[in-house]
ROLOLUM-67715 format. One record per residue (C-alpha): residue number from 1; chain; x, y, z; residue in one letter. Coordinates in pm, 1 decimal, m for minus. Example, Ala and Ser with C-alpha at 12.3 -4.5 7.8 and 13.67 -1.06 7.14 Angstrom:
> seq; mol; c1; c2; c3; type
> 1; A; 1230.0; m450.0; 780.0; a
> 2; A; 1367.0; m106.0; 714.0; s
***
This chain:
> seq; mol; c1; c2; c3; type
> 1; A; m2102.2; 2641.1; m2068.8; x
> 2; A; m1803.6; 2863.6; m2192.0; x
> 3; A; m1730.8; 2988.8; m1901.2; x
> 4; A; m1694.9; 2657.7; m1688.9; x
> 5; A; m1468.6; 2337.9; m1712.0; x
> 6; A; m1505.6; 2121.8; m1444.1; x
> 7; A; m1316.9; 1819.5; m1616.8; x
> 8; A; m1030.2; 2029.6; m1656.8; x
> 9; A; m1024.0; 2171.8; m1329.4; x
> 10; A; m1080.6; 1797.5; m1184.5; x
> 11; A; m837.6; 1666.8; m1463.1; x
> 12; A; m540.6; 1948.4; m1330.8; x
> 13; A; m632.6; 1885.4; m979.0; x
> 14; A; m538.8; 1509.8; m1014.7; x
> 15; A; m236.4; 1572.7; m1214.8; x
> 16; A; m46.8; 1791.1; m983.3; x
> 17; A; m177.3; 1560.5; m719.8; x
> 18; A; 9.8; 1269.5; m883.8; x
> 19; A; 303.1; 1474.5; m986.5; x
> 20; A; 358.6; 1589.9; m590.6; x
> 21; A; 318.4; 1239.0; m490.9; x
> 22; A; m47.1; 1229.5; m398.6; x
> 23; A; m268.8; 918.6; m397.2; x
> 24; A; m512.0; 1025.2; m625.8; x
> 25; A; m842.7; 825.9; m634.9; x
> 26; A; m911.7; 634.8; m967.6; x
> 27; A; m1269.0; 777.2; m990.7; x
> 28; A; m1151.5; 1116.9; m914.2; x
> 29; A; m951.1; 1057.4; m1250.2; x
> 30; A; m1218.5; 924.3; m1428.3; x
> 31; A; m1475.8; 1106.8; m1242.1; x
> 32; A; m1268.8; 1439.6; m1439.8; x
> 33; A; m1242.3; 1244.5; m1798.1; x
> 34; A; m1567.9; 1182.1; m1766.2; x
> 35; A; m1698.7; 1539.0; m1708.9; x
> 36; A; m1411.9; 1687.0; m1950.5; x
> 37; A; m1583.1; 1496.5; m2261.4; x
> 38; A; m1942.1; 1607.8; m2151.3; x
> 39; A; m1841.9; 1949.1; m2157.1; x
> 40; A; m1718.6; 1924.1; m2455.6; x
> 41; A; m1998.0; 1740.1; m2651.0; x
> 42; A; m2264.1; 2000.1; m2434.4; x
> 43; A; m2064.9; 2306.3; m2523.8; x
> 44; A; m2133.0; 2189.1; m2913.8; x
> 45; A; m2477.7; 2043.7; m2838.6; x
> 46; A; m2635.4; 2335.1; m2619.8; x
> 47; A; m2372.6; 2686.1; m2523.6; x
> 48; A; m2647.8; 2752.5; m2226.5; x
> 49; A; m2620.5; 2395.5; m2085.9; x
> 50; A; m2583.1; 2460.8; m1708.8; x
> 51; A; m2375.1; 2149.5; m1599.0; x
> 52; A; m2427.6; 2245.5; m1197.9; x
> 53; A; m2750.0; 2269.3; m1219.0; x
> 54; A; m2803.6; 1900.3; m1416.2; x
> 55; A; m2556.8; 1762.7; m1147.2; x
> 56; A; m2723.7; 1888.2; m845.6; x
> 57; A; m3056.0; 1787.8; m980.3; x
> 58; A; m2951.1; 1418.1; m1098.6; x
> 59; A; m2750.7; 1366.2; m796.9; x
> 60; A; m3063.1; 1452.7; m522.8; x
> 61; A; m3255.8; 1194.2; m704.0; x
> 62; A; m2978.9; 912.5; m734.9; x
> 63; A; m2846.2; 934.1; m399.0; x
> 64; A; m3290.1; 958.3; m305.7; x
> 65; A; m3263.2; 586.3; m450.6; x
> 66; A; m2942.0; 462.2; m300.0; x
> 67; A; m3077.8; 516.9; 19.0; x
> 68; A; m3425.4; 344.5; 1.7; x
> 69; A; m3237.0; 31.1; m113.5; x
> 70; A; m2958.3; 80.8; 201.7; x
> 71; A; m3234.3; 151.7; 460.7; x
> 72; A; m3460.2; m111.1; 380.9; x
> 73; A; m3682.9; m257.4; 702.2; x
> 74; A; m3462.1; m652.8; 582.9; x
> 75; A; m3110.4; m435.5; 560.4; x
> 76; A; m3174.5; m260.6; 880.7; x
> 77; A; m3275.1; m529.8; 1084.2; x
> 78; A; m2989.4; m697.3; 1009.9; x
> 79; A; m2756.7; m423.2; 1071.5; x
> 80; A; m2952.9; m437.5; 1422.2; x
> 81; A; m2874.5; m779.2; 1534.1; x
> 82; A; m2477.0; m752.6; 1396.9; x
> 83; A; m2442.6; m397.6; 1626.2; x
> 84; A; m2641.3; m663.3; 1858.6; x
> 85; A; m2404.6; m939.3; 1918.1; x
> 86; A; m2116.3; m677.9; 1861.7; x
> 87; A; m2254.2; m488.7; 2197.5; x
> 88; A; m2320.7; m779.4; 2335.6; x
> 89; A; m1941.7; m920.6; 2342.9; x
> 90; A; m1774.6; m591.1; 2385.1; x
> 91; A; m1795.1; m595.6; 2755.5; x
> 92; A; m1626.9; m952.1; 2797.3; x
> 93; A; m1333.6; m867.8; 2485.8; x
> 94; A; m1293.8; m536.0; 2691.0; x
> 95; A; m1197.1; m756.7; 3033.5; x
> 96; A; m967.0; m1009.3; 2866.8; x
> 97; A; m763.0; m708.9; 2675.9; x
> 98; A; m815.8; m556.7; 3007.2; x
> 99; A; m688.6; m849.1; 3214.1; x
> 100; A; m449.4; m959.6; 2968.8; x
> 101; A; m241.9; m547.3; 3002.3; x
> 102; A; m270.1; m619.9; 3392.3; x
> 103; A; m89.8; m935.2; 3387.1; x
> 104; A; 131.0; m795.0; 3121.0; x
> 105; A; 10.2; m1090.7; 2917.3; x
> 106; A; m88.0; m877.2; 2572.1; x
> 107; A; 103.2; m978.1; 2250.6; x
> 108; A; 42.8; m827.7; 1954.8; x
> 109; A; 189.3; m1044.7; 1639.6; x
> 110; A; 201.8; m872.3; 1351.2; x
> 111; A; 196.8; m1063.2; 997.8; x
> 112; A; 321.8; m911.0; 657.3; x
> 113; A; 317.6; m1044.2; 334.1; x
> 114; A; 640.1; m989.2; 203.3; x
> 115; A; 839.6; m1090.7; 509.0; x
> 116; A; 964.7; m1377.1; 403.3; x
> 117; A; 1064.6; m1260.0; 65.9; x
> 118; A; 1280.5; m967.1; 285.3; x
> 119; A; 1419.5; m1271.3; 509.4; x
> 120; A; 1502.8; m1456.4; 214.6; x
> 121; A; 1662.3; m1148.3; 88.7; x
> 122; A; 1885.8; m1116.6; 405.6; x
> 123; A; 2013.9; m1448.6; 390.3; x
> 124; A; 2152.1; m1396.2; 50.8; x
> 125; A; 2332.8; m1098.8; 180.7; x
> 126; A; 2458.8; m1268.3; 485.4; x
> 127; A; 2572.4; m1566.0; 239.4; x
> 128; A; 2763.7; m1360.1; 13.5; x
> 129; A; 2945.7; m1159.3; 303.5; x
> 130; A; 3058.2; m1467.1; 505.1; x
> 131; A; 3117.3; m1633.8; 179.7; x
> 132; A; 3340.1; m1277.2; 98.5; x
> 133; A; 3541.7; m1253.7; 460.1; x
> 134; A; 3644.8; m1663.9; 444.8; x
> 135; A; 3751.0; m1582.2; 53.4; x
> 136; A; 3952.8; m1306.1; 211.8; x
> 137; A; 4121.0; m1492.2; 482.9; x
> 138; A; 4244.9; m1767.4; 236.4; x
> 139; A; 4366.7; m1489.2; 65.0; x
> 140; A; 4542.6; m1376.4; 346.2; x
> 141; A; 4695.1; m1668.7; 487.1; x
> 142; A; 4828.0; m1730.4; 162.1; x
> 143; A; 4971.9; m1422.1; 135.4; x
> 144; A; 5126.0; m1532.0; 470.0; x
> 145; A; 5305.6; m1839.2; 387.3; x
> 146; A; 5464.9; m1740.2; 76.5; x
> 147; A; 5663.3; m1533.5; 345.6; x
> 148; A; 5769.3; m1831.9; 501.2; x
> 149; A; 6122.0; m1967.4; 398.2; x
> 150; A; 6148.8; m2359.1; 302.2; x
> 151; A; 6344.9; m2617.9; 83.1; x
> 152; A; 6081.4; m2747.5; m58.8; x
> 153; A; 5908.8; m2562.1; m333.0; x
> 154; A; 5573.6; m2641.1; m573.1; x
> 155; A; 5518.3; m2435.3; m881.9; x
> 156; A; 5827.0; m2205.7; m718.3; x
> 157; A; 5624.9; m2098.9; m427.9; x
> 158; A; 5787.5; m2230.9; m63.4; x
> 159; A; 5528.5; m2494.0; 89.0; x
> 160; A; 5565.4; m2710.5; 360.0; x
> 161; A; 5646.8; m3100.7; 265.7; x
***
């Protein structure tokens, strides 16, 4: 048990993994805390506790009793007569795809989420730039006709009567 630390191997793995930018599993993470306190209460319980050993051994036996209750005779059969109907439909959804890249008919629409929170987005930008070049051409058309001579004058700027 001195020699090996699995949690902290598991625990370092998924840190650097996370600092590089690395999806990192939750249960890896957890998976690692979890083993990192074992060792720790079996290296003051028992020094000659083989972990590997208790692992391999535990782990034949659970995944033994996963797979009786996946590959039941009610779970297969009904895996059977999905794949069934699957198979059976392939052929006809192959010729309409089929067909429909002939006649140059295939569309593909694509839907996400946020894209109406990006449009929405867009329009505030376009907004505040038209909004921004009409502010600027009052600006400069004003600009413009204080150049212009005339008699008649309001707040001692020319304007036109």
């Amino acid at each position: 048990m001195n020699r090996q630390d699995v949690g902290k191997a598991l625990m370092d793995v998924s840190r650097t993994a996370a600092e590089t930018g690395l999806y990192v599993p939750t249960e890896l993470t957890l998976l690692g805390k979890t083993l990192l306190q074992l060792e720790g209460v079996g290296k003051i319980l028992c020094p000659n506790f083989n972990p590997n050993a208790s692992v391999r051994r535990n782990v034949a036996e659970i995944m033994t009793t996963r797979m009786r209750q996946v590959v039941s005779p009610g779970n297969l059969l009904g895996s059977f007569l999905e794949m069934k109907d699957f198979v059976g439909g392939l052929p006809g959804r192959v010729n309409k795809i089929l067909d429909a890249v002939g006649n140059s008919d295939l569309e593909i629409n694509v839907k996400t989420p946020d894209a109406r929170h990006l449009l929405n987005g867009f329009e505030k930008i376009a907004n505040r730039v038209t909004t921004g070049i009409i502010l600027a051409s009052l600006i400069v058309g004003a600009a413009l006709m204080m150049r212009i001579e005339s008699s008649f004058r309001f707040l001692a700027t020319p304007a036109s009567p």
